[in-house]
C-alpha positions in Angstrom: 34.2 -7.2 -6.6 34.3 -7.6 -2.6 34.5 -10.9 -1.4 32.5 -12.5 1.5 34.9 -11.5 4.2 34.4 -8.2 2.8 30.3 -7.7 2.8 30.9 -9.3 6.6 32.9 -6.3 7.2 30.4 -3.9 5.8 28.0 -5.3 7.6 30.1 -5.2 10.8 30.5 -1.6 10.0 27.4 -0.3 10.1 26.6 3.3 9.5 30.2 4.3 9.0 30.3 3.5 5.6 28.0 6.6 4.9 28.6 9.9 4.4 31.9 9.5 3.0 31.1 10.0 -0.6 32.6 12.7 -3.0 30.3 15.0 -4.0 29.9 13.5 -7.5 29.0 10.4 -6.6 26.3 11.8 -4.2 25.2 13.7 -7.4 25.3 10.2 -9.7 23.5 8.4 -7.1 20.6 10.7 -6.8 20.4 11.1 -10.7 20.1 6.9 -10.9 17.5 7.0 -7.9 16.0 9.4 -10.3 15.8 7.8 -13.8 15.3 4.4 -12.4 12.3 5.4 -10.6 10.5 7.1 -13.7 12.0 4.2 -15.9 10.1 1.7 -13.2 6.8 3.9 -13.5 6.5 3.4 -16.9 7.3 -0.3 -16.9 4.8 -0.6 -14.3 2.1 0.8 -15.4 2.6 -0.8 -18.7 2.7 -4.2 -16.5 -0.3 -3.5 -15.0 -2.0 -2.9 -17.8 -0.7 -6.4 -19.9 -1.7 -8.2 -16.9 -4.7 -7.3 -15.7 -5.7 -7.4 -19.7 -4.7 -11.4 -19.5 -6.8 -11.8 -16.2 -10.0 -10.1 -18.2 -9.0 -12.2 -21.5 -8.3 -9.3 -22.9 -4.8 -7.9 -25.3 -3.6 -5.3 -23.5 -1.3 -2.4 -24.9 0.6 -4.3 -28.0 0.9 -1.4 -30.6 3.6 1.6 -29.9 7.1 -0.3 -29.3 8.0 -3.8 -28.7 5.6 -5.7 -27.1 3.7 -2.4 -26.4 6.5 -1.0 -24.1 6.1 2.5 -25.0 3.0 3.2 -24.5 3.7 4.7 -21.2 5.7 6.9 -22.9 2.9 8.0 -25.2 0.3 8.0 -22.6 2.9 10.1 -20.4 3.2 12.4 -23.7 -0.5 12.7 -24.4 -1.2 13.7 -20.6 1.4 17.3 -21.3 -0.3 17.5 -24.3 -3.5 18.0 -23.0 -5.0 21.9 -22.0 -4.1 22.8 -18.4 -7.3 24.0 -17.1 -7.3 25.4 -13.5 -11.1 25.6 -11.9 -12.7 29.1 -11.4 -13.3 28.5 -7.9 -9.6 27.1 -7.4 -7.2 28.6 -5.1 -4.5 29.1 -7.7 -2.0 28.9 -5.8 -2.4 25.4 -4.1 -4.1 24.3 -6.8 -0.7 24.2 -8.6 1.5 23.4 -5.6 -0.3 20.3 -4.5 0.8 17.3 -7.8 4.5 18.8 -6.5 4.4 18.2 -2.5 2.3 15.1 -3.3 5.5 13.8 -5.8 8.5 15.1 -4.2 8.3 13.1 -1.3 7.6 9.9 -3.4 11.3 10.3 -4.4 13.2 11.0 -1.3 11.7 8.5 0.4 14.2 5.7 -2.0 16.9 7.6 -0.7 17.7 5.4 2.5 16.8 2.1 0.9 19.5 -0.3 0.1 20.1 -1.9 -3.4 22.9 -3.6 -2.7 26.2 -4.1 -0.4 29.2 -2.2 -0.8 30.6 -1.9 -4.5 33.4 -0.5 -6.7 32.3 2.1 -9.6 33.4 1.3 -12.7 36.3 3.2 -14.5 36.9 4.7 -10.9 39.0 3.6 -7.6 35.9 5.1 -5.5 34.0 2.2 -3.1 30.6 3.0 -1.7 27.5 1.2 -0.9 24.5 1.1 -3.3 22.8 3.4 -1.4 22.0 7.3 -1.4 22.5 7.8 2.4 21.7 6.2 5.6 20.6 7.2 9.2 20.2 5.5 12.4 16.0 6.1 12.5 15.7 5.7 8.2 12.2 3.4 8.6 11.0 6.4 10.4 12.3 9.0 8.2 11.0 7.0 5.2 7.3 6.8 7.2 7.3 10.5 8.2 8.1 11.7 4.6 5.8 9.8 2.9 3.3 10.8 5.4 4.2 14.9 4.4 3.2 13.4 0.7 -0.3 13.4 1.7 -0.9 17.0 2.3 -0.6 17.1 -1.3 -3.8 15.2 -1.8 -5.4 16.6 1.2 -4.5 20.2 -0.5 -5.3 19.2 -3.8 -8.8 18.3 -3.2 -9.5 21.1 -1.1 -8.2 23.7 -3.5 -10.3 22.4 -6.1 -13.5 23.9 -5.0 -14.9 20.5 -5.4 -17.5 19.2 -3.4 -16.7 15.3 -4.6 -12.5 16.8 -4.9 -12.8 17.6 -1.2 -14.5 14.7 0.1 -11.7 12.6 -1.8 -9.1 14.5 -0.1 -10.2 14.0 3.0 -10.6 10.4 2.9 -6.9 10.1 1.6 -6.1 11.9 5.0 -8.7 9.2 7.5 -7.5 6.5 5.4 -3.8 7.3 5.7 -4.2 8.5 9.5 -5.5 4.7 10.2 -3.6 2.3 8.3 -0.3 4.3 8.9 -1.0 3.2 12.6 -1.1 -0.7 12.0 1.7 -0.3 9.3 3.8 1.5 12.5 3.3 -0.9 14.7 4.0 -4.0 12.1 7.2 -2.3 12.1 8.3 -2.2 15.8 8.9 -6.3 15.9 11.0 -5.9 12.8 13.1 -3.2 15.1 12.7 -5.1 18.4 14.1 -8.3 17.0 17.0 -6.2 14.3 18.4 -4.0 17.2 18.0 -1.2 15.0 16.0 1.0 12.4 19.3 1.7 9.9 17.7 0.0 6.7 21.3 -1.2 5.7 21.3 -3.1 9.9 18.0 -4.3 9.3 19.3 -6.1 6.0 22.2 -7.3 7.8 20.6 -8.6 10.9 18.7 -10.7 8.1 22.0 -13.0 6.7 19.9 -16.1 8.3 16.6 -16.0 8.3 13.7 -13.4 6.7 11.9 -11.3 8.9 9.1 -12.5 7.0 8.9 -15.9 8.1 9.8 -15.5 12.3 7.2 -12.4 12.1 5.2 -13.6 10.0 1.8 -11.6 11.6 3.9 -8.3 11.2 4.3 -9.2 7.6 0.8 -9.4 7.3 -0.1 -6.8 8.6 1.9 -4.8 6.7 1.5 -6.2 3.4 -2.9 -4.9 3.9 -1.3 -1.3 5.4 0.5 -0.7 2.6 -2.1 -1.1 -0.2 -4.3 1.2 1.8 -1.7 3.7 2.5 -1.2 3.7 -1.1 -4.8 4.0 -2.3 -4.8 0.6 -4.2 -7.5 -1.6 -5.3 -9.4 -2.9 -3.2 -8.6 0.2 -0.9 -8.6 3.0 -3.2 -12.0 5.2 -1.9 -10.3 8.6 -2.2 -11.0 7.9 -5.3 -13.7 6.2 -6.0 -15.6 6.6 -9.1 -19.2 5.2 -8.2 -19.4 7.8 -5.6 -16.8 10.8 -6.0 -16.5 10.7 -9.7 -12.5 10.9 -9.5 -12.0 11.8 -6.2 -9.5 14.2 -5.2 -8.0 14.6 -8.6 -11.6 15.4 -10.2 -10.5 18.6 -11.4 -6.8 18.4 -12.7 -5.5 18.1 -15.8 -2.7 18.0 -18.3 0.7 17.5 -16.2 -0.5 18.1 -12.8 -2.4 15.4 -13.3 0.3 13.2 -14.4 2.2 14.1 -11.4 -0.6 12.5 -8.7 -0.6 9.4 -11.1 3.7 9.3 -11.2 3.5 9.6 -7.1 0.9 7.1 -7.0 3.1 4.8 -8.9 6.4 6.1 -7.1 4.2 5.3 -3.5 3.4 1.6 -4.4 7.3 1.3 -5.2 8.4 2.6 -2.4 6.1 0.3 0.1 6.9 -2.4 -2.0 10.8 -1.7 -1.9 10.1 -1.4 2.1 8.8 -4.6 2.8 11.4 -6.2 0.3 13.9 -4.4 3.1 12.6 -5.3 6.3 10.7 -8.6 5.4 12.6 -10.6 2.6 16.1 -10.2 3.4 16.9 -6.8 1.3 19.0 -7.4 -1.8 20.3 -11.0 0.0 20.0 -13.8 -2.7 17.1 -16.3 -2.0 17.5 -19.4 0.1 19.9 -21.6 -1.1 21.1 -19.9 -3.8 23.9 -18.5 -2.2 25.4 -22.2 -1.3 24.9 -23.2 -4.9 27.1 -19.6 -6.3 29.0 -18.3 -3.6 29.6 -14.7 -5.2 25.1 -14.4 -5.4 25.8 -11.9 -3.2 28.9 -10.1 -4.1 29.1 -6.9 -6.8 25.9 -5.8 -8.6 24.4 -8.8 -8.9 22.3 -8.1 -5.4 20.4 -5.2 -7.6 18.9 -8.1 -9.5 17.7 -10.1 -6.2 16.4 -6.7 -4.9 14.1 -5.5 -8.0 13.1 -9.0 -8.2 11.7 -8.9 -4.7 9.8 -5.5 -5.5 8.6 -6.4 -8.5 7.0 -9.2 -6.7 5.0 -7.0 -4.2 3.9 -4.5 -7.3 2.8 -7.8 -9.2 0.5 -8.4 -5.7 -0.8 -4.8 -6.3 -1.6 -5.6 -9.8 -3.6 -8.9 -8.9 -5.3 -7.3 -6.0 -7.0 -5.2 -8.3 -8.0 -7.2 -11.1 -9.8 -9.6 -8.5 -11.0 -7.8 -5.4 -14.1 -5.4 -5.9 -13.6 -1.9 -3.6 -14.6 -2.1 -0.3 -17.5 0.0 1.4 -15.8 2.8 2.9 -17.5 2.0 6.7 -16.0 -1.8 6.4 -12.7 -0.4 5.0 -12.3 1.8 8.6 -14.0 -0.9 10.5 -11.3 -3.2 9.5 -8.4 -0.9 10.0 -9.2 0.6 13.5 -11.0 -2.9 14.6 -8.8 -5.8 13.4 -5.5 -4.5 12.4 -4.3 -1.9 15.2 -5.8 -3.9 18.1 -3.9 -7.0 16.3 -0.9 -5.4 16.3 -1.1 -4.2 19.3 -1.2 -7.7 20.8 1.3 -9.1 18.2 3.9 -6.4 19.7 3.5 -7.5 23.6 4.1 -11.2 22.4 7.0 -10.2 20.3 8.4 -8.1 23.1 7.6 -11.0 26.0 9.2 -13.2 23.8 12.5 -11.4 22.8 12.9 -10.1 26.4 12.5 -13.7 28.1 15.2 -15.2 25.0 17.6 -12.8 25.9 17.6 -13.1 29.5 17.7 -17.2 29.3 14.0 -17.6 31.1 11.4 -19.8 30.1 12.1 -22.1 27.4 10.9 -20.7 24.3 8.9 -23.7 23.3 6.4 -23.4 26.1 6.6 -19.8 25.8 5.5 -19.6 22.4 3.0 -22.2 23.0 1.2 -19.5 25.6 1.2 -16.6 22.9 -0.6 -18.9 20.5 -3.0 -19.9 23.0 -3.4 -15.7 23.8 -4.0 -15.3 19.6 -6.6 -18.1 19.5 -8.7 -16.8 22.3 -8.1 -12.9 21.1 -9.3 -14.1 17.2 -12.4 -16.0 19.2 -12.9 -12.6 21.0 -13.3 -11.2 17.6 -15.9 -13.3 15.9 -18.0 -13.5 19.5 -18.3 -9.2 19.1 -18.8 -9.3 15.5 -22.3 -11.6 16.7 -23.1 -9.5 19.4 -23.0 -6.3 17.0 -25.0 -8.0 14.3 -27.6 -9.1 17.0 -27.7 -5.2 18.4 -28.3 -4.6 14.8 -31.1 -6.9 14.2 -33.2 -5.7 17.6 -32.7 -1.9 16.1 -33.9 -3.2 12.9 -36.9 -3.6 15.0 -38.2 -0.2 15.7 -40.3 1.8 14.0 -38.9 4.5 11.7 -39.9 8.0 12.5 -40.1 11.1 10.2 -38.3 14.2 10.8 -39.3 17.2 9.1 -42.3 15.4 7.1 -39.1 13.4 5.7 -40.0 10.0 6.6 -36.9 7.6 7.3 -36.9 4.2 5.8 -36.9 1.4 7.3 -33.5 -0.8 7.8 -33.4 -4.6 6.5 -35.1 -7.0 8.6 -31.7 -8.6 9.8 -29.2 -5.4 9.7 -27.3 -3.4 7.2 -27.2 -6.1 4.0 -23.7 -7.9 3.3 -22.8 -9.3 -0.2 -24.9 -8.9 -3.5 -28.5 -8.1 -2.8 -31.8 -10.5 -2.7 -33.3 -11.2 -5.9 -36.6 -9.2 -6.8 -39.6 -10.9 -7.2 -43.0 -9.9 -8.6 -46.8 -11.4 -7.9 -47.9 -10.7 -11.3 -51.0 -13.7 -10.6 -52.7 -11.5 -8.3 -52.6 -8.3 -10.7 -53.9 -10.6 -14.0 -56.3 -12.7 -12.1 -58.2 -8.9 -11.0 -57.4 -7.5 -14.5 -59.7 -10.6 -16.1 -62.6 -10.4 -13.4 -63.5 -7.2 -14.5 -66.2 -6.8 -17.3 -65.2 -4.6 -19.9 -61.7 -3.3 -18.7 -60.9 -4.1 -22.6 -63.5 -2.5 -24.3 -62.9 0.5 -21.9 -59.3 0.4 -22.7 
């Protein structure tokens, strides 16, 4: 077990201590990254299920193992059970090859996140970090490959021959293409203020404080992103049932099936195990914990701090969407293009104003963060003044007569714009209608 001295070191180190593996421990890492992942897809799904069954008053998956634990496992085995059926108007070809490009990158994407600091294996005299591999850009290789995942639901819904299949797939690829933007830029004030995107620096340059709390707007930011990059509740309108009966996956079956469902699960771990890296300290203990137990983190007990951390994030995921409704497709683009890259933007330049006038010894950084607030406030009031403006422009075009093109006339819109929240009750003049019934003599005889 290394002592504190030693994690000091490793942290000092850097990306030297990569890369220096024997072959079989490359090969035993990968296998773990492997087993733990499926192992956490079936836990989670099983989690999500138990509690989003206790948020509806509801039981939940209690019959097949302890506590219901394996019914993942008979769910999973049910699924390859099922007949494969591949569409008539499929292209065969893709058809097939789009569960695996969509689930292949779900895995190598864990391969540059850090469990845990540098360790001894057991029944060995080999040392090596608890982590596959590193690289001095690994928050951008993590973002680029899990950005070559969506091709495989792009593919798969155009290969299906699917109206509703291709509409799904291709808002995965707008939705992706817009909240991979905000969830890039939450990312540079993480790297401006680490010095570095290595995942195992970024962890390192957090030994005092979380990223989450001195960027806290990044966090934010982020925290939305990744539920939309993921396709979660609320944000999940590639598929959408109401409107796209399952969306991109419409047509699959059997196993292939089951592989867009295991990358979907694999996705929200891997966003989740992200943010645990670049906002809540990484596998560091919590807060105090490490004055109170010295060794908290020393050996394998930082594994435990880490999966605690992600299992957080996945239990937001799970509450998102037992309470949120799905959004309206138009708001859910609005938001992303409107609020959260335009915030970001704007978060960035303070960050960077900040950091660059701290390390020179300029302004004192009281008054200095005293003027970004005061550039926040006025940009949030910018907001809200053109959200009026378009909801005026809204109401005068609500104003003009409809026409009718082709002998298809064209409703009307609402009186004061396009309606927000649940819709006006109906009402009925059923006076009017009885009152002309009764004055006329011998409607019941004629009846």
């Amino acid at each position: 077990m290394l002592t504190v001295p030693a994690v000091a070191a490793f942290a000092a180190n850097g990306l030297e201590a990569f890369g220096k593996d024997p072959f079989w421990v490359i090969l035993l890492k990968a296998g773990l990254i492997f087993l733990v992942l499926v192992l956490l897809t079936l836990f989670n799904i099983w989690w999500e299920r138990r509690v989003v069954a206790r948020m509806q008053n509801r039981i939940g998956p209690n019959v097949n193992g302890p506590f219901g634990l394996l019914q993942s496992l008979a769910d999973g085995v049910k699924l390859a059970l099922k007949e494969d059926l591949i569409p008539t108007a499929a292209d065969k070809v893709v058809f097939v090859l789009a569960p695996v490009i969509a689930v292949i990158p779900a895995f190598i994407t864990f391969s540059v996140i850090p469990f845990g600091p540098e360790v001894k294996i057991p029944f060995s005299d080999v040392t090596t970090p608890l982590q596959l591999t590193d690289m001095p850009v690994a928050v951008l290789f993590v973002m680029a490959i899990a950005s070559v995942g969506i091709y495989g639901i792009v593919l798969g819904g155009w290969s299906s021959g699917s109206t509703y299949s291709l509409l799904g797939g291709l808002r995965s690829g707008a939705q992706m293409i817009s909240y991979e933007v905000a969830m890039g830029l939450a990312l540079v004030a993480v790297f401006l203020y680490a010095g570095s995107m290595s995942t195992s620096e970024i962890v390192a340059a957090q030994e005092q404080f979380w990223f989450g709390l001195i960027l806290a707007p990044s966090f934010v930011i982020y925290a939305i992103s990744m539920v939309g990059e993921v396709n979660r509740a609320p944000f999940d309108l590639p598929e959408a049932e109401g409107e796209l009966v399952g969306g991109f996956h419409t047509e699959y079956s059997s196993l292939k099936f089951a592989l867009f469902f295991l990358a979907e699960y694999i996705n929200m771990a891997t966003v989740s195990a992200l943010a645990t890296t670049l906002f809540l300290g990484g596998w560091r203990a919590p807060w105090g914990v490490v004055h109170l137990w010295p060794g908290a983190n020393e050996g394998y007990w930082p594994v435990l701090w880490f999966f605690g951390k992600m299992l957080f994030f996945i239990f937001l995921f799970i509450w998102l969407r037992g309470s949120l409704p799905r959004l309206r497709y138009d708001q859910f683009m609005a938001f992303g293009w409107k609020r959260l890259i335009p915030i970001s933007l704007v978060w960035i330049l303070a960050v960077a104003s900040v950091r660059a006038i701290s390390l020179e010894g300029g302004i004192d950084r009281r008054y200095l963060l005293m003027g970004v607030g005061v550039v926040l406030i006025l940009f949030l009031v910018m907001f809200f003044v053109g959200e009026k403006e378009e909801s005026e422009n809204l109401t005068a075009d609500a104003e003009v007569q409809p026409t009718s093109f082709g002998g298809f006339p064209v409703p009307p819109m609402p009186a004061g714009g396009a309606v927000r929240g649940p819709a006006q009750p109906l009402t009925f003049d059923t006076g009017s209608r009885v009152s002309s019934t009764a004055s006329t003599p011998g409607a019941g005889e004629e009846i």
